[in-house]
N, C-alpha and C positions, 0 to 999 in steps of 0.2 A: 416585589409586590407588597402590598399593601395587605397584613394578616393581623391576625389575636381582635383588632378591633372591628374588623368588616361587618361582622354578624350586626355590630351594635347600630340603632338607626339615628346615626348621627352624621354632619355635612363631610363628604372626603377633604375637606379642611383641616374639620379639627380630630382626623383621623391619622392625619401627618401632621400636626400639634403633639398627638402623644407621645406616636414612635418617634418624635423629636424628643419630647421630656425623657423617655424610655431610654434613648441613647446616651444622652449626657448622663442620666441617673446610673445605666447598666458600666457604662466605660469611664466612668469620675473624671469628665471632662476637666483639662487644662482652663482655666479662664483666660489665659494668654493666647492659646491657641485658636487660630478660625474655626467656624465651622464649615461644611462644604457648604459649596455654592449650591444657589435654589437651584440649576440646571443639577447640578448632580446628586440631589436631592431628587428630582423630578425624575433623572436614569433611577435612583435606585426605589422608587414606591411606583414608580409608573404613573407617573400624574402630569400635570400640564406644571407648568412652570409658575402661572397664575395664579393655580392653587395651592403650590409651595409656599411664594410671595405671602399668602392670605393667612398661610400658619404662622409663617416667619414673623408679619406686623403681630399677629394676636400671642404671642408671644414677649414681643418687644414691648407691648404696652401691659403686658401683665409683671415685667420687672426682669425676665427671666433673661431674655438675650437684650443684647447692646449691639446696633449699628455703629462702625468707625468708621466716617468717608475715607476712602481709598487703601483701609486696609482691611474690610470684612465684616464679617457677623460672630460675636464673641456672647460668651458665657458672661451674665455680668455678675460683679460680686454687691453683695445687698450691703447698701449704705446704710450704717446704723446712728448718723448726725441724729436723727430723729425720734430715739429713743430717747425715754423718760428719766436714763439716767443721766441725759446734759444736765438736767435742772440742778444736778448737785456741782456747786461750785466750790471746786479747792485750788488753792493759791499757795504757792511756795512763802519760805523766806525772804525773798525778794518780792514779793507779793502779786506776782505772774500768777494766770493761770497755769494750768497743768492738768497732764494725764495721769490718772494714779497707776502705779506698777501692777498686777496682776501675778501673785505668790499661791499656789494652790500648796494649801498646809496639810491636804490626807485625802485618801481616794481607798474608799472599799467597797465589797462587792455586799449587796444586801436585800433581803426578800421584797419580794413586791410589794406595794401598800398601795390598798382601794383607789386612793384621792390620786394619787402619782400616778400610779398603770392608767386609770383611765383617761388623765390630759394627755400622757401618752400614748395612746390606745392601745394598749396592751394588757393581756389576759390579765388576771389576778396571779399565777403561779409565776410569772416571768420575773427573771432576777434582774438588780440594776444596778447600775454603777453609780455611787455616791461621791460626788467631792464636794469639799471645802474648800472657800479660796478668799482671799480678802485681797484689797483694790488699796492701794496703800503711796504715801507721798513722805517719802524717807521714811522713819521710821514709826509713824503714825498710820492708824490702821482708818481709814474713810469710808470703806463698803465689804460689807460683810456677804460673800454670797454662799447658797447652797444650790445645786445641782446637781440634775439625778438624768442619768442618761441610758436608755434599752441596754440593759448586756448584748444582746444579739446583732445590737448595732457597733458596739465597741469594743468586741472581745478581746483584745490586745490592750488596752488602756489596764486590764488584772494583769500583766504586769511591768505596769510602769510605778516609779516610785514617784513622788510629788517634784522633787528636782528636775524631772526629765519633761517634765510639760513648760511651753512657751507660755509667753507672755500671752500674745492673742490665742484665745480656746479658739476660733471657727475655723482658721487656716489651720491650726492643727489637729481639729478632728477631719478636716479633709485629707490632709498628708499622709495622717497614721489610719485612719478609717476608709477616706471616701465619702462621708458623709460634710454633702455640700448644705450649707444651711442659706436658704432663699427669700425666706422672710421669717418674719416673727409678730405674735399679737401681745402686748404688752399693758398690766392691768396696774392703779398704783392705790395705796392704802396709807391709812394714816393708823398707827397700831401705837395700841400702852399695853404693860405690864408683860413684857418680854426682855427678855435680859438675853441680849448678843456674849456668848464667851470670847469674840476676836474683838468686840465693839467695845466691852467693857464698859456701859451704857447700866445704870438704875433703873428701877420698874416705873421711877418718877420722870422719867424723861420718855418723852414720846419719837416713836421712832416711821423712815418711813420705808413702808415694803414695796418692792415692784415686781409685780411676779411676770414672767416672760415665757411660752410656750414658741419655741421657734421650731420652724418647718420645713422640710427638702424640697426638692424643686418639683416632686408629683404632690406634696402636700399633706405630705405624713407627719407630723411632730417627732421631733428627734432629741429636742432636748427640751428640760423645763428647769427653769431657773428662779430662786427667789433673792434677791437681792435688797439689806438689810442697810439704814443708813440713820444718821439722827435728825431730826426732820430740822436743826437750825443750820444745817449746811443745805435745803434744800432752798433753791430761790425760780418760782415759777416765772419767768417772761418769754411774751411770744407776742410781735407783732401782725397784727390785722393791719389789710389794704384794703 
């Protein structure tokens, strides 16, 4: 049956919407893995099948599940093509594009601070986990990031050393946490007189910042991230139709 949200006056829709989010969140749903079918979804809240269906779509169109024809309803993972860090273009030696490698150089545990707990929303006393990590193409450093992430959300990451983290953070805060990250809001700044120690940048060069708050799949902010770059590798294009 359908409980915790009944009291609320809202449609039995999107009252099996939540205990939908509730489940993926509470059991760190596989994204490979199906979900159950709306029929068994329906046995277990006790609702019509049509109003499983009606969660299921408002779900899929908010980003969260992926329909596959003929193999089911899945977890989708959040495509980040469309972040603000495409605009930086870096080209190898051969003058390809490329992905820069992701190196995380120090990870410590450190008190709360105003500006950070609250994009986080997190009390003032709550401790955080700080890394340092640069984005890098052989041995040239291209993106500077910081990132500060709940201790209470990641209490294993104190004690990991910097070698032991993957290249991609999100699949590996889900592996070692749990913590699925489902979207992100992404702000971008044009800053002088900040000198990067990985960027090794002058206070005469202008640099650009993208600050990133990204979210779990009920819409909590799990991480917030500033990402540090020099504004003449950044090159804005986007076609309009």
């Amino acid at each position: 049956m359908i409980e915790n949200f009944s009291n609320l006056k809202i449609p039995r829709y999107e009252q099996v919407r939540l205990h939908i989010q509730k489940l993926l969140t509470n059991s760190n749903w596989d994204e490979k893995t199906p979900l159950p079918t709306e029929q068994e979804f329906a046995d277990r809240y006790q609702v019509s099948v049509g109003t499983v269906r009606k969660a299921v779509e408002k779900l899929v169109e908010e980003g969260i599940l992926i329909k596959k024809q003929g193999r089911g309803t899945f977890l989708k993972q959040p495509n980040f093509d469309s972040s603000l860090l495409r605009f930086f273009k870096f080209r190898d030696k051969d003058a390809c594009y490329v992905t820069p490698e992701g190196i995380v150089k120090s990870i410590t545990i450190v008190d709360g601070n105003d500006d950070i707990n609250s994009k986080l929303n997190l009390e003032r006393a709550q401790a955080l986990i700080h890394i340092e990590r640069t984005r890098m193409v052989g041995d040239k450093v291209l993106l500077s990031e910081k990132i500060w992430l709940p201790k209470s959300r990641y209490e294993i990451f104190a004690t990991l050393e910097p070698k032991d983290f993957e290249n991609l953070l999100y699949p590996f805060y889900y592996k070692q946490c749990g913590q699925f990250v489902s979207s992100a809001v992404e702000t971008l700044f044009f800053i002088t007189d900040y000198v990067d120690p990985y960027l090794g940048n002058t206070k005469n060069e202008n640099l650009v910042k993208v600050c990133r708050i990204a979210k779990n799949l009920e819409g909590e902010p799990i991480e917030y991230r500033e990402s540090y770059g020099l504004a003449d590798k950044f090159s804005y294009e986007i076609n309009i139709n």
